[in-house]
N, C-alpha and C positions, 0 to 999 in steps of 0.2 A: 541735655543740661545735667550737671551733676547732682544729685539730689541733696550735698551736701553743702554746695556753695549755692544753694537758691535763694536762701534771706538774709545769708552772712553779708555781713555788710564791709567785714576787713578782709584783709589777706587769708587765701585758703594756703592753708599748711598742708605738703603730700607728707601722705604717711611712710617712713623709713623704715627700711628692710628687717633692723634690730626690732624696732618697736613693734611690726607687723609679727615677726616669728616669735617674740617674747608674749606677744596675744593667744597668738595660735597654739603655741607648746604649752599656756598656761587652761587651755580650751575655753577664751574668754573672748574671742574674739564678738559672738553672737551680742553678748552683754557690751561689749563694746558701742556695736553697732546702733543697740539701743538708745545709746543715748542720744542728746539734742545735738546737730551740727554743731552748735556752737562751743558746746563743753567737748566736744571731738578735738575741735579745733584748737581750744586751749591749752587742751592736754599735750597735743603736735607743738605747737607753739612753745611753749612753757620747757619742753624735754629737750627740744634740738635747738634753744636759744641759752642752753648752759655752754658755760664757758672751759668745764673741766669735766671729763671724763667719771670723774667719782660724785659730782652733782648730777649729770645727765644719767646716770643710773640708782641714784636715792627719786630724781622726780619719775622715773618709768617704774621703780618699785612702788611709788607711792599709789601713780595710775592704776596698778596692777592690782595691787590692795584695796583701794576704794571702788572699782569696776567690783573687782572680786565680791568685795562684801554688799555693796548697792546703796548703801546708804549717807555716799558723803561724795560732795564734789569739789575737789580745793579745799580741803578739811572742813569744809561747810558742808551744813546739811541738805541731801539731797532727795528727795521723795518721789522716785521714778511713775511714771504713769502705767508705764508698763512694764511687767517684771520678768526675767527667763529664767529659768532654773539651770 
């Protein structure tokens, strides 16, 4: 079982190739991974459900900056349980 589609209740979103190397070159993948399936999911969701090229990369910077910094999920506040440096 995938350990990320085990409580989700919607559609699982695969993670794309852009999004996966823009993690990895950013070396944020681990922080990524931290977080809850479900905010994973969204973030998948939310990025490859733009309609234009220049939206689908202001929501993967956004991802990127908020993972980065830790403290926000969807501009909301986010207060991880567990944290990685």
């Amino acid at each position: 079982m995938n350990k990320q589609s085990s409580r989700l209740k919607r559609p699982l979103y695969p993670m794309p190739e852009d999004v996966l190397s823009a993690l990895e070159n950013k070396g944020l993948l681990d922080k990524y991974y931290v977080r809850p399936p479900f905010q994973r999911n969204d973030y998948i969701s939310w990025i490859t459900r733009a309609k234009h090229e220049e939206t689908r990369q202001k929501s993967l910077q956004q991802m990127i900056d908020e993972i980065k910094d830790g403290g926000l999920y969807m501009k909301m506040k986010y207060n991880p349980k567990r944290k990685i440096e």
